[in-house]
Structure formats: C-alpha cells, structure tokens
N, C-alpha and C positions, 0 to 999 in steps of 0.2 A: 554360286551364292550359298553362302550358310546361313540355315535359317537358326534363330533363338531356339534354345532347350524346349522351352514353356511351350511354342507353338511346335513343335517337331511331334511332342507328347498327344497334346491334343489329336495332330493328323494320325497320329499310330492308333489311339485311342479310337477314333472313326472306323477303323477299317479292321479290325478284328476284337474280340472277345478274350479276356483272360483266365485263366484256370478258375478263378474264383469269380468272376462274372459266370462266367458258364455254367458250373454249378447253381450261382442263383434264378439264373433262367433256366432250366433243367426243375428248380424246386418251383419255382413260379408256376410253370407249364403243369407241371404235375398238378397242383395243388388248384387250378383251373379245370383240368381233367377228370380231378376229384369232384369236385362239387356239383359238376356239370352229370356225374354216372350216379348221385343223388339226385341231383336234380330231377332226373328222368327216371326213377324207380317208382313202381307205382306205388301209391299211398303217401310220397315222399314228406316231410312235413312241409319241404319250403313249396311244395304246390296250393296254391288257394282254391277254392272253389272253378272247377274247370269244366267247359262245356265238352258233352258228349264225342262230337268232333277235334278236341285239344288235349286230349289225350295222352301223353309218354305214348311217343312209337321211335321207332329208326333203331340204328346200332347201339347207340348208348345204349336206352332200353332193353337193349335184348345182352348187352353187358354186364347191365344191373341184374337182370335176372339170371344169369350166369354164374353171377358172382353170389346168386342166394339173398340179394339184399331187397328183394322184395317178400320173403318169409320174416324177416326181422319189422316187423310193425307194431306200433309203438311205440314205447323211451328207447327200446335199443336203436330203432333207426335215428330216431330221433338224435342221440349220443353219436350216432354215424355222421350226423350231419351238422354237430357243431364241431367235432374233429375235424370234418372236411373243413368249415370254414376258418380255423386255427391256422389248417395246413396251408392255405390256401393264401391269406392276411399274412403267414412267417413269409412264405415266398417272396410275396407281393412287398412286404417290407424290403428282405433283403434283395429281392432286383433294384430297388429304387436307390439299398443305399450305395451298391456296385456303382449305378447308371451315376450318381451324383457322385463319386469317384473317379467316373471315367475308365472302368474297368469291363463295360459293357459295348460294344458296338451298334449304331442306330441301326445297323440294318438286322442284324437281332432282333433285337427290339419291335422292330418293325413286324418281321414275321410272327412273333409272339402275337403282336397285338391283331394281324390279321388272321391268324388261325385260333384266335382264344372268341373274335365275332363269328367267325363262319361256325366253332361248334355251338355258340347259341343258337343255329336255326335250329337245331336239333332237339332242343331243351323245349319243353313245353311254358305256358303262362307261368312265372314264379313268383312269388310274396307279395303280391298287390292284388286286389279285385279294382283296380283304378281305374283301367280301360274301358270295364265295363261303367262307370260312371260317365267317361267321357264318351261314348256311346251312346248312351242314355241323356245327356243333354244333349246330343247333337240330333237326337232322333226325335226329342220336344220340339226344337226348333225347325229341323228339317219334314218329320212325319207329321207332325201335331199343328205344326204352323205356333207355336205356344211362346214366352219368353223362359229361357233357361234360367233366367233369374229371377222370375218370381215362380213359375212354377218348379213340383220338383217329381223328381221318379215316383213320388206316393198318386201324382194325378194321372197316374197312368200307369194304373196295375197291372193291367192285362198286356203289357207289351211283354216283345218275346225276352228281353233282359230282365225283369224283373227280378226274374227269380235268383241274380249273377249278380245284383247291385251289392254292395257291403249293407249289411243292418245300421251304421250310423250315416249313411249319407242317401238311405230313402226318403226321407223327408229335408232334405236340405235343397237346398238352389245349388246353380255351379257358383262356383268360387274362380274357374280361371277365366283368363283375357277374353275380350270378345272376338278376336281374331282365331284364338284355339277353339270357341265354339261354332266359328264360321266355318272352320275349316273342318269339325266335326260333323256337324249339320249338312255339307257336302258331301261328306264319306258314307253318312246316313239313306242318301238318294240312290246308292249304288252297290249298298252292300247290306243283302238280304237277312242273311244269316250271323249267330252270334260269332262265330269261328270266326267269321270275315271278318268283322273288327276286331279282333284281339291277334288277328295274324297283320292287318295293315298297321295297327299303330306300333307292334313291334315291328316290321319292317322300317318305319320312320324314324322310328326307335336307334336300331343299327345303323341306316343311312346317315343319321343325327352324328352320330356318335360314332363313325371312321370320319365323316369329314369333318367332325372337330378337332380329331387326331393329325388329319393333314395339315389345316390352319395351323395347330400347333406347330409342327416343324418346320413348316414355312417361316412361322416369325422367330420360332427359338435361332433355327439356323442364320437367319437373317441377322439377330441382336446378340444373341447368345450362343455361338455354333456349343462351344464344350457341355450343353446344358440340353441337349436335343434330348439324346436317350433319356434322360433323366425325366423332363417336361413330358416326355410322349409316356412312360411307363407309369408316372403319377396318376393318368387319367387312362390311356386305354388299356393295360396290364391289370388297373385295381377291381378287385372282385366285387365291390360296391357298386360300380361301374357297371361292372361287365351284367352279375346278377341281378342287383337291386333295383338297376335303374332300365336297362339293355332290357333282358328280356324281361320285365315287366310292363314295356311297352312306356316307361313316364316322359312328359311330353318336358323335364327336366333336361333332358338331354338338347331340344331343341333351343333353349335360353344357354344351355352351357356355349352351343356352339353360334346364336350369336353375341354373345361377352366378348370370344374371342377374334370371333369376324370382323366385330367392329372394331378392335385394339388393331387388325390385320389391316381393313380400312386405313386408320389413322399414321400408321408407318406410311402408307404408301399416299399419305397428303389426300383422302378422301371423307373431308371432314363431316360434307352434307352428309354422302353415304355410311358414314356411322350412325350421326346420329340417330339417319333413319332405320337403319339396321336394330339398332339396342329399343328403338321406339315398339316397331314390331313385337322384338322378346318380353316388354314391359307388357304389348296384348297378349301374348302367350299366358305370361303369370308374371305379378307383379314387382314378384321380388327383384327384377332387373332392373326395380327405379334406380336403384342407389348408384350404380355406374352410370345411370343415363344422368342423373343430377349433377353427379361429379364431370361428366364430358362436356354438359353444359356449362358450367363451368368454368371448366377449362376453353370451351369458345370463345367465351365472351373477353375473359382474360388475357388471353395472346394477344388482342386488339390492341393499338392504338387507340388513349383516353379518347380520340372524339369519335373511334368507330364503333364505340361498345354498346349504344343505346340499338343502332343498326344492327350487329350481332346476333342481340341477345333477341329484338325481334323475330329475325330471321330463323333462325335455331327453334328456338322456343313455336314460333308459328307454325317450322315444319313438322316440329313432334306434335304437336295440338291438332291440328291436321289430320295428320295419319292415323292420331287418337279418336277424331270424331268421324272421322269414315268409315271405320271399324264398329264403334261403338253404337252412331246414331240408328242403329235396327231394334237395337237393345235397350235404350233408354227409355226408363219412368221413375217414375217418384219414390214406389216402395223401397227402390235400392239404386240409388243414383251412382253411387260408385262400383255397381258392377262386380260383386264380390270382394271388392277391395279390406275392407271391416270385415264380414263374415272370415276372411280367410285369416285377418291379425287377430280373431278373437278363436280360433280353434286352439287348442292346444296338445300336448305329445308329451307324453311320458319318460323322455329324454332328456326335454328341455331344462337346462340349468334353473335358469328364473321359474319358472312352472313350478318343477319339482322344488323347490327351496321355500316357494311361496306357499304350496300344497301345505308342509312342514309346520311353517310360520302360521297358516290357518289351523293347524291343527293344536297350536301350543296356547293359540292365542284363540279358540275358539271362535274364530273365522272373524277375526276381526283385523286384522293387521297384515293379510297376504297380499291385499293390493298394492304395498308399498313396494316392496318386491318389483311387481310387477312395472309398478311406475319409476320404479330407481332402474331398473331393467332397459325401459322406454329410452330414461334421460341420459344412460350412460350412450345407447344410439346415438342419438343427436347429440351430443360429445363429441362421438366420433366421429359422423358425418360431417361436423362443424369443423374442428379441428383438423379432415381433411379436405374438405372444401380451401380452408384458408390456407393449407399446403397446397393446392391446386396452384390458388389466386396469384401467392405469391411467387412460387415459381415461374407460372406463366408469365404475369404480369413484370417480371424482372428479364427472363428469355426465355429462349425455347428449354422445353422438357426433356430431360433424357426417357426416352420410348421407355425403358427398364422399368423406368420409378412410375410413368404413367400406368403400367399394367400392376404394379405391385398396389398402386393407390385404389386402385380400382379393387383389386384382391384384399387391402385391409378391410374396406369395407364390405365385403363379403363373406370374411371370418368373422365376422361382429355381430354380422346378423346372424348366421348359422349359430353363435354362442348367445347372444341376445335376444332371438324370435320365441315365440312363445311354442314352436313347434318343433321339432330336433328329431327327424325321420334320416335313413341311410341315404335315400336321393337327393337326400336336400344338399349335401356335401360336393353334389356335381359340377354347381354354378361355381363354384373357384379354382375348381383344381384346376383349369385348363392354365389359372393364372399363377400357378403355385410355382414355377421354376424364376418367378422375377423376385418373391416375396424373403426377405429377412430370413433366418433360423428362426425367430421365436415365433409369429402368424406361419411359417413353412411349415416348422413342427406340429405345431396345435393343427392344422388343416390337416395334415396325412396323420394322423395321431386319431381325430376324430373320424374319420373316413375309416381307421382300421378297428375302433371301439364297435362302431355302427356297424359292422360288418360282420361282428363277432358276437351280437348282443342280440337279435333278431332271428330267435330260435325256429322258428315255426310262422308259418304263414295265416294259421289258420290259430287264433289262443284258446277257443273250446276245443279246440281236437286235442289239447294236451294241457289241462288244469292244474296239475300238480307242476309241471316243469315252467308255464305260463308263471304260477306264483315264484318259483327260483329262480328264470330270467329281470323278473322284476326286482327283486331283490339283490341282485348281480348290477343294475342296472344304479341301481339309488344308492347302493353302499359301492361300487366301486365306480362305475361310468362317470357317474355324477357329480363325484369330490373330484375326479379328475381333471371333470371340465372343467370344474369351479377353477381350480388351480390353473389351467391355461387361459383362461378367460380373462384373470387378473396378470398373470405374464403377460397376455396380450396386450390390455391395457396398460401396462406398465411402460411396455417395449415404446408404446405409440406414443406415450406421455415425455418421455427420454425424448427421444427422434425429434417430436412436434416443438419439445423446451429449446434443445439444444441444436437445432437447425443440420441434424443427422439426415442424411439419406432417406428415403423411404425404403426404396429398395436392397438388396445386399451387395451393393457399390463398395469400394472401400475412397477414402477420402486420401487425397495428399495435399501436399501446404498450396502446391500451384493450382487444386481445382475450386471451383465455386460452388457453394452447397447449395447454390440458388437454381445457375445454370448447368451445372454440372458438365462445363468443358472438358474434353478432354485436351490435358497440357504430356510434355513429352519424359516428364520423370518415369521414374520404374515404380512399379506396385509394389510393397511387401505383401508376400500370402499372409492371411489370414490362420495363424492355428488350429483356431474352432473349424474351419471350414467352410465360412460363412458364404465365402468368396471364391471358390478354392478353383485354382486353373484360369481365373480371369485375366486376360491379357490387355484389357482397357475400358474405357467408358464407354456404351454402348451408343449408336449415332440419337442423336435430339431427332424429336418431332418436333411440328409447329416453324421450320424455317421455310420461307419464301410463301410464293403464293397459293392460294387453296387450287388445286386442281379441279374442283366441280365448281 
C-alpha cells in the first residue's frame, strides 16, 4: 500500500526532529533555563515579596550565585532579566514557528515541556503576591467564619499574611468564583503556615497546567494529528505560562484547563459533562462565561425545533444549579454578583481601551474616556453576538466541525483579552490551549500578545525599581499598545469577513463540494494554502453534535 506524499510527511514529521527544529528547541530550552537561574538569584526583580521559608534555594541558586549574578543588584540585574526574558519569548517564538511547520517532533516537544515544569519546583514565588490574596480570603472564610465578599484583608490585620497581601487589594473583597474561595477556605483549615500556601497553590498551579498539556494532545491528535507539537508548545513551552502564570501559583491555569476539558468532553458526545465542567471554571473566575454562553448555545441549537424549549431548560438549569450550590454560603445584598462587577471594573495598564481612554480623559479633561470604554463594552457584545449567531446557525443547519467549535470558542476569548478592561500576562492562558484551531489572524494576535506580555513586565515588585518602572511604562503605551490597537481591529476585521461571507471560523480551507454551514467533508483534494493558514491539512476534521448525547 502507498500511502499519499501529504500524509507520508506528516508520519516522518511525528517521529523525529529536524536540523532546524532542533535548534529551536535547543534555543527554547535555553532561554527557559535562562530565566528560571534569574529567577532564583537572590534579590531577583521577578521575585515579589517572599516569605522567610520561600526563599531561592536548590541548584539553580547556587548557579546563580556561581555565576556572580547575585552581586549585580539593581538595574544591572534587572537588565539581566529582561534579556533573559527576550531570549526566552525568541526561543519560544521560534519553536512554535518550527512545530506549526512540522519540523518539530511531539515527542520533543513533549519532553521540553515536562522538564521546563519540573524546573519550576525549583524557582521560588515569581511576579504575583496573588496567592497570598487567595489565601487570605480563604482564611476570612475558613478562620474567621466572615464573607470574602464583603469583608476584606483590612478586617483582619493581625493575621499571619497580612504583611504578604499587595497594598492594592487590602482593602478589597475577592473578586474570584465562590467555588475558588471554597476551595481556598478548605486549604485554610490545614495549612498553618504562609510557605504552605504559596507552595500548594503552586502545586495546583503545575498540576493545572501539565494536564491541560495532556487534554491538549489528546484532542489536537484526535482532530488535528499535524498540529500536536505546534498546540502543546503554544501553551506549555510559553514563558508566560511557564513564569507568569505556573510558578505564580494563578488559579488561571485551572479555567485554562477546564475550556479545554470541556471542548475534550464535547468531541467525545459528553455534552451534560461540559457544560458542567465550563460551569465550574465560570466559579473559578468569571471570565469562562463567554464559552459557557456560546456551549449553551450551541445545545440548544443542534435540537430539533420542538426539542429546544426542553434543551435550553435542561442546560441552563444544570449550570444554575451548580452555580447556586457553590454560591448560596456566599450570598447577600452588598454584592449579589459575587465579585462579578468589582472584577470588570478593575483596570491594567495594558489594557487597550483603559489606556486609550486614560488618553482621551486626558485631552478632554476627563470628560469623554467613558465612551471608550463603552464602545470597548459594545464591540464585545458584537462579537459575542455575532458569534452566537455563527453557533445557531451552524448548529441549527448540522453538526459542527469539532475545529471551528474550538476556534469559536477561542474568538471569543481573543476579544476579551483585547477588550477587557484588564490586560495582565496570565490573562492570555484562557486561549491558548484553543489557539492551534484559530485562523492566522486571532492565532497571530493571541501568541503575539502572550509574547509582548512576557516581555513587558520588568520586575515584580515597581518600587523596588522607579526609574526602570517609569521606562517599562512607557515601552508599554508607546509600543505594546499601538500594537494591540492594530491587532485588535485585524481581529475584528477578520471576524467581520468570515461572519458577512459565511467563511470558516476556523483555518479549514473551503472547496466547491463542502458546506460552509455543515462543513462536510466531500472527497476532492485541498489546495495548500501559501500563507500557511492551513498548512499540512489533509481534510475536514470529524463534526460534533452527530447521534445521540451519551449522558
């Protein structure tokens, strides 16, 4: 039997590494190892405030100071440490753009990403005092007996975190799910000391965040086999990941991995079990609505007109549900949405609309930034709209291709990261797992923005360095910012194309024999794509949504 060229490539592709893959993993790896012997130097900048027991210790440590990089304190280390994170993002760029080549091997790949988590145990707390926040509501509710949302770390000074809280979130309530402060509040009963939580939530942390790596593979290979390496290096290769998110402990990771659990779900016809899965990630932190809205959805719409009022009960009752069992410990009047407003009304110094509006108050002597912020609001609901009715009518016409249901899912996810009022380097977590289904132009902007974010967030700590604090900011607003701005309207642009002219969502390519509804696959040939958009696809990937619901 001879097999086709196309797929011959592919299997050769699997099973070893090329000169020039190799090299980018070789630079990856490095540039991992780099950041990670900052990481751990003492005074480092990307350390924040760390408790006596969390210390830099292990080999790195003793690396670092080998290498003399703990006499260099101040801007030079500091200069040490945004080189490492340069070197680190080129890497992490070029493995990804090997892997989406196919010049890489998953099993490469693979080991990168498991020996880039294990030397995070090594690496002390980095760029966040978060944990100890999350700590600190868990211990209102669990020690204090109190509400984490109305009370906040200032009613309870004398607790042993105090002193570890951030200066802007002593006097705030939480802002995340009542399920992550449940599950705080239990962590609270058992663990004494402050080390103890900032060692288990990074633990959950890594846990989070290789099994999001596995679900990845699981489905790439299952819909996408030529797109594995590529999918798994996006997310557990990226230094944003690994750093920002990983060993900071952020409970980000746990919403990233279930987005993709429940996309893992819905491949395998478990449709209740998503939806309760993304419900969950919704009590984690909220931002997981917008996939959970769009899955709903999509339930209701695969129906048969007279089964859709039943559906939409069903669905909707059981996320309601699992929202009010969670929630009802938590409920009063001061803040009936549970952090929900408090957390859309923060804001970040990243943020496109934020900063643009900042701008616009400033010109206009604070008279005209809310518009901004409200054209900000209605281009979301745009999008959500405009993808919901890509849902409906897919659905509603046949089954979905699995591809474009994860990539729909992922538009909405780039839109928030460009549209929320907050634009932090973890916040970039919640899509990448979805980024090997997505177009070139939301692909781009999504690993584009992950590798600004990763490059832009000099120091952990911005009094411990005022002069270079002022020069990231302004790195930040004169280049970061015009950037986003520009992918933010390709995004919408791309979404606008696609939505008018009944284009893919996903990076499918189209022939005369397929349906841009049901997206069958018929038995013509594909032409490649130039750009790459497509590149190595050997057919339409199998539909969700056919036969009956398995739960």
């Amino acid at each position: 039997m001879v097999l086709p060229s196309g797929i011959v490539d592919v299997v050769e592709r699997t099973h070893g590494s090329s000169a020039s893959g190799l090299r980018a993993l070789l630079l990856a790896g490095f540039g991992i190892l780099f950041m990670a012997i900052v990481a751990t130097t003492p005074g480092s900048p990307y350390q924040p405030l760390l408790t006596p027991r969390g210390q830099p210790h292990g080999i790195l440590r003793d690396i670092a100071v080998g290498l003399h990089l703990d006499r260099l304190q101040g801007d030079p280390l500091l200069a040490i440490g945004v080189v490492a994170a340069l070197v680190a993002t080129a890497g992490f760029l070029l493995l990804v753009r090997e892997a989406f080549r196919g010049t890489v091997s998953v099993r490469a790949v693979v080991l990168l990403v498991v020996a880039a988590h294990a030397v995070l145990l090594l690496v002390p707390l980095l760029f966040s005092r978060d944990v100890y926040s999350y700590a600190f509501y868990g211990r209102i509710a669990g020690i204090y007996g109190g509400n984490p949302y109305v009370q906040t770390p200032l009613d309870h000074s004398s607790d042993v975190l105090w002193n570890f809280v951030g200066p802007r979130w002593v006097d705030t309530p939480a802002y995340y799910g009542p399920l992550w402060v449940s599950f705080s509040a239990l962590l609270s009963k058992v663990l004494p000391r402050p080390i103890d939580h900032v060692e288990a939530y990074r633990f959950v942390a890594i846990a989070a965040s290789l099994s999001t790596c596995g679900v990845i593979v699981w489905v790439v290979r299952r819909l996408r086999p030529e797109r594995t390496a590529f999918a798994l290096a996006a997310f557990g290769a990226n230094p944003v990941v690994l750093f920002y998110a990983v060993a900071s402990g952020h409970n980000d990771l746990l919403v990233a991995l279930a987005i993709v659990s429940a996309f893992a779900l819905l491949v395998i016809e478990r449709e209740s079990a998503a939806v309760a899965v993304l419900t969950l990630a919704v009590l984690i932190k909220v931002t997981a609505l917008l996939p959970l809205i769009l899955l709903l959805v999509w339930c209701v719409a695969r129906r048969p007109q007279g089964q859709r009022r039943v559906a939409l009960l069903s669905r909707v009752g059981l996320s309601a549900t699992i929202g009010v069992l969670f929630a009802w410990p938590y409920l009063q009047l001061r803040d009936p949405t549970l952090g929900m407003f408090g957390l859309a009304g923060q804001t970040g110094w990243l943020a496109p609309p934020t900063v643009v509006a900042h701008a616009i108050d400033v010109i206009t002597f604070h008279t005209l930034g809310w518009t901004v912020r409200l054209g900000a609001l209605v281009l979301l609901v745009w999008g959500m709209w405009s993808l919901g009715r890509a849902v409906w009518r897919r659905a509603s016409t046949g089954a979905t291709p699995a591809t474009e249901q994860a990539a729909i899912w992922g538009w909405a996810l780039v839109l928030l990261m460009l549209l929320g009022p907050i634009l932090i380097p973890w916040y970039v977590v919640w899509g990448l797992p979805l980024v090997w289904a997505l177009p070139r132009v939301p692909r781009t902007t999504m690993l584009a923005a992950s590798s600004m974010l990763g490059v832009t967030l000099w120091s952990a700590e911005a009094l411990r360095y005022p002069g270079a604090f002022e020069l990231n900011l302004l790195v930040g607003y004169l280049v970061v910012v015009p950037v986003l701005v520009v992918l933010l309207v390709l995004v919408v642009g791309d979404l606008r194309s696609r939505i008018e002219f009944g284009r893919p969502l996903d990076d499918r390519l189209l022939t005369p024999g397929v349906s841009t509804l049901a997206g069958e696959p018929d038995d013509q040939e594909r032409v490649p794509d130039p750009t790459g958009d497509a590149a190595g696809q050997a057919g339409d990937p199998p539909p969700i949504g056919i036969g009956a619901e398995a739960l």
